[in-house]
C-alpha positions as CSV (number, residue, x, y, z in Angstrom):
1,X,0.0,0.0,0.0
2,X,1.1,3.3,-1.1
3,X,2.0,5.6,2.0
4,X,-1.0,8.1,1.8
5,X,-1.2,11.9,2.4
6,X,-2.0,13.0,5.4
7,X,-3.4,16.0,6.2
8,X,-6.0,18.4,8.7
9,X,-9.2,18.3,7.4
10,X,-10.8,21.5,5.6
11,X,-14.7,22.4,4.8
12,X,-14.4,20.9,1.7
13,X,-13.3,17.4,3.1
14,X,-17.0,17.5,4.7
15,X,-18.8,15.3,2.3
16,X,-16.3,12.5,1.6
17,X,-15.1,12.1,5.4
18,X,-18.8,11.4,6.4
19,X,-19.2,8.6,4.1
20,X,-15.9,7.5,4.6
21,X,-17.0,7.2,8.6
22,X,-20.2,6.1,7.9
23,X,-18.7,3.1,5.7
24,X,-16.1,2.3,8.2
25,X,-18.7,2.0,11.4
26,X,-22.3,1.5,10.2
27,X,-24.5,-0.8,8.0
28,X,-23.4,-3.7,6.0
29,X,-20.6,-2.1,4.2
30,X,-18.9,-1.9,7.4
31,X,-18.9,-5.6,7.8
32,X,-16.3,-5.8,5.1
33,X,-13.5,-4.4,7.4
34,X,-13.5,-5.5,11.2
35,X,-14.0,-2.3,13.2
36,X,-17.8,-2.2,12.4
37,X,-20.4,-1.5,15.0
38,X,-22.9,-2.6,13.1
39,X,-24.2,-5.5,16.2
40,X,-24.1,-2.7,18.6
41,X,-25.4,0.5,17.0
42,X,-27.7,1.1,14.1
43,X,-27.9,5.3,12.7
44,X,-25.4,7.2,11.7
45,X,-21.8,7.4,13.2
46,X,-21.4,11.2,13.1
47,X,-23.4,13.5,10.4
48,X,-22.1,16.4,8.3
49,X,-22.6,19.5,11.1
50,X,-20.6,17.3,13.7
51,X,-18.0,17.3,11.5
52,X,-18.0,21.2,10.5
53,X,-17.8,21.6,14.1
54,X,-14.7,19.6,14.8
55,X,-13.3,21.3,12.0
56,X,-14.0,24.7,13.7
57,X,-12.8,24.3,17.2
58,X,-8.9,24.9,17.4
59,X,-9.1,21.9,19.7
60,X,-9.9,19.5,17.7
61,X,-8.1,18.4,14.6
62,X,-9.7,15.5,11.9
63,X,-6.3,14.1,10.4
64,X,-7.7,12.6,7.1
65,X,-5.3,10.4,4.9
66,X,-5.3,10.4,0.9
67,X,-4.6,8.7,-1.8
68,X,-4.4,10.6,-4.9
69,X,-8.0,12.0,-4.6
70,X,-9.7,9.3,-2.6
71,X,-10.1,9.6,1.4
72,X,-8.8,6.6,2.7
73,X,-9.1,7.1,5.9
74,X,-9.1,10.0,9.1
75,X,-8.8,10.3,13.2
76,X,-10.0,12.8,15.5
77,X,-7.4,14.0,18.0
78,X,-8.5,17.0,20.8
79,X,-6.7,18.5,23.2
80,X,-8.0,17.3,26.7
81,X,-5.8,19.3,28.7
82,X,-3.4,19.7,31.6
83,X,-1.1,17.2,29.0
84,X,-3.8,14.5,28.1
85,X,-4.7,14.2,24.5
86,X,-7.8,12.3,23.2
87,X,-7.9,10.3,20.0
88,X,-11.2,9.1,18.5
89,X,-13.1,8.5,15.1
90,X,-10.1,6.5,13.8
91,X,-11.8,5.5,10.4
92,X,-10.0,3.2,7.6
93,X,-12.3,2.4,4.7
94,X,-13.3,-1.0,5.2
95,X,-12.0,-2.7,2.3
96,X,-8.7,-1.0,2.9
97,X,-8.8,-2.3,6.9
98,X,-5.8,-4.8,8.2
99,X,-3.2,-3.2,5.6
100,X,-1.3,-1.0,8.1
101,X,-3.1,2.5,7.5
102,X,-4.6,2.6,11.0
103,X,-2.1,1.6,12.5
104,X,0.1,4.8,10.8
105,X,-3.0,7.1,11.6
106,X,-2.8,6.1,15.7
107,X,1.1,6.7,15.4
108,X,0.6,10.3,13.0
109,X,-2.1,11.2,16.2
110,X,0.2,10.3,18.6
111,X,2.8,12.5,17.1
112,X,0.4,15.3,16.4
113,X,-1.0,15.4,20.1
114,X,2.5,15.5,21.3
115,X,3.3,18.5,19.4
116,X,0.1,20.9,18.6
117,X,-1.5,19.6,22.2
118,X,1.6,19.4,24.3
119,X,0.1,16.4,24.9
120,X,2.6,13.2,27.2
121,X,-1.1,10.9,27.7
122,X,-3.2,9.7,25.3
123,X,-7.0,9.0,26.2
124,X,-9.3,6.5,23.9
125,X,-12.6,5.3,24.7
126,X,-13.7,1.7,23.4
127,X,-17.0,-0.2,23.9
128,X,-15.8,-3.3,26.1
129,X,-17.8,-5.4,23.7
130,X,-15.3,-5.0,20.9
131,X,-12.4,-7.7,22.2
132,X,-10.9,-7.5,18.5
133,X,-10.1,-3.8,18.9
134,X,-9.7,-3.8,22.6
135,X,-6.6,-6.4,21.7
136,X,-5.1,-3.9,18.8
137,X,-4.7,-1.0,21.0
138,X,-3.2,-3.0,23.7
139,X,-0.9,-3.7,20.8
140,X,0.3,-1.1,20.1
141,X,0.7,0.1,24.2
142,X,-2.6,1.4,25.3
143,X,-3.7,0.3,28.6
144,X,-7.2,-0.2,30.4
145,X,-7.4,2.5,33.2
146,X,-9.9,0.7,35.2
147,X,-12.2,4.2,34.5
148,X,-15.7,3.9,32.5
149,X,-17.9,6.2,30.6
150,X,-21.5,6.3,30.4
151,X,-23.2,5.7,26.6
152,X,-25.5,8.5,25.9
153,X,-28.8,7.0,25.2
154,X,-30.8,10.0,24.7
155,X,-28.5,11.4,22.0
156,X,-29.3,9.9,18.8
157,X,-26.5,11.6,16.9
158,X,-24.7,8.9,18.2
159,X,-26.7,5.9,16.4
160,X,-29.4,4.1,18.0
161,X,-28.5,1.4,20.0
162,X,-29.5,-2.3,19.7
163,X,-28.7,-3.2,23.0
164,X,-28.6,-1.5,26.6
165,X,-25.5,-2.4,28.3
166,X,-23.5,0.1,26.3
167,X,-20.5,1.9,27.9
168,X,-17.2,3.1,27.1
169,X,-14.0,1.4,28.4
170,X,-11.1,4.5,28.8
171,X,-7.7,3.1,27.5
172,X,-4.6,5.4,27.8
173,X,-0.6,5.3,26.7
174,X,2.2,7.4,27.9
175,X,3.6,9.1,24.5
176,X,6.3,11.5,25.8
């Protein structure tokens, strides 16, 4: 695989990144890579104003990765602060998934938290239910800190869920 492009995400990037997240998280399409959520949340992922605001808000950056003109894939890193860094949104299109390119995007986040952030910590939040995932960032150094966060049921901007024992496991790696 070619070593993509990557860069912060503009205006413009809007209408491609949704899809790509969409594809990467929801609905059959995302059954052809393995970091669907498809058995756990039905709806969208994110939608198009979302995603103008994280664009907006000098906390928050959307790294997207290109190929040529094709969005391949894109993370969400924010500023946390007092030297923690969040990462979040890490999208690879599905068919491109298990090739490396997430893994590059987590180690471009890491980097980029580090030095726009001043970030040393790095925060991620994971749905206990996902073992597969759970296992990749423990890979690649990220830790369970014991801490949980509540799903938000009542916000349907985050997908509708298909089952009611959703929460958020928060992982977290040392970078600096």
């Amino acid at each position: 695989m070619t070593d993509p492009t990557i860069r912060p995400a503009t205006a413009a990037d809007i209408p491609a990144l949704h899809a790509l997240i969409e594809s990467a998280y929801r609905g059959e399409v995302s059954r052809a890579g393995w970091t669907t959520e498809a058995d756990l949340l039905d709806g969208q992922r994110t939608d198009p104003d979302d995603l103008a605001d994280i664009i907006a808000d000098p906390a928050q950056v959307l790294l997207t990765a290109w190929r040529g003109a094709e969005l391949v894939g894109c993370i969400l890193i924010a500023d946390r602060g007092r030297g923690t860094g969040y990462f979040g949104m890490l999208s690879v299109r599905p068919t491109l998934q298990a090739a490396g390119l997430g893994r590059r995007l987590v180690a471009v986040a890491e980097r980029e938290l580090a030095a726009r952030f001043d970030a040393r910590r790095v925060h991620i939040s994971v749905f206990p239910q996902r073992d597969e995932l759970i296992a990749w960032y423990q890979r690649l150094g990220y830790r369970d800190t014991g801490r949980t966060l509540p799903f938000d049921y009542d916000n349907p901007r985050l997908g509708l869920p298909l089952r009611d024992d959703l929460h958020f496991i928060v992982m977290s790696k040392e970078i600096v």
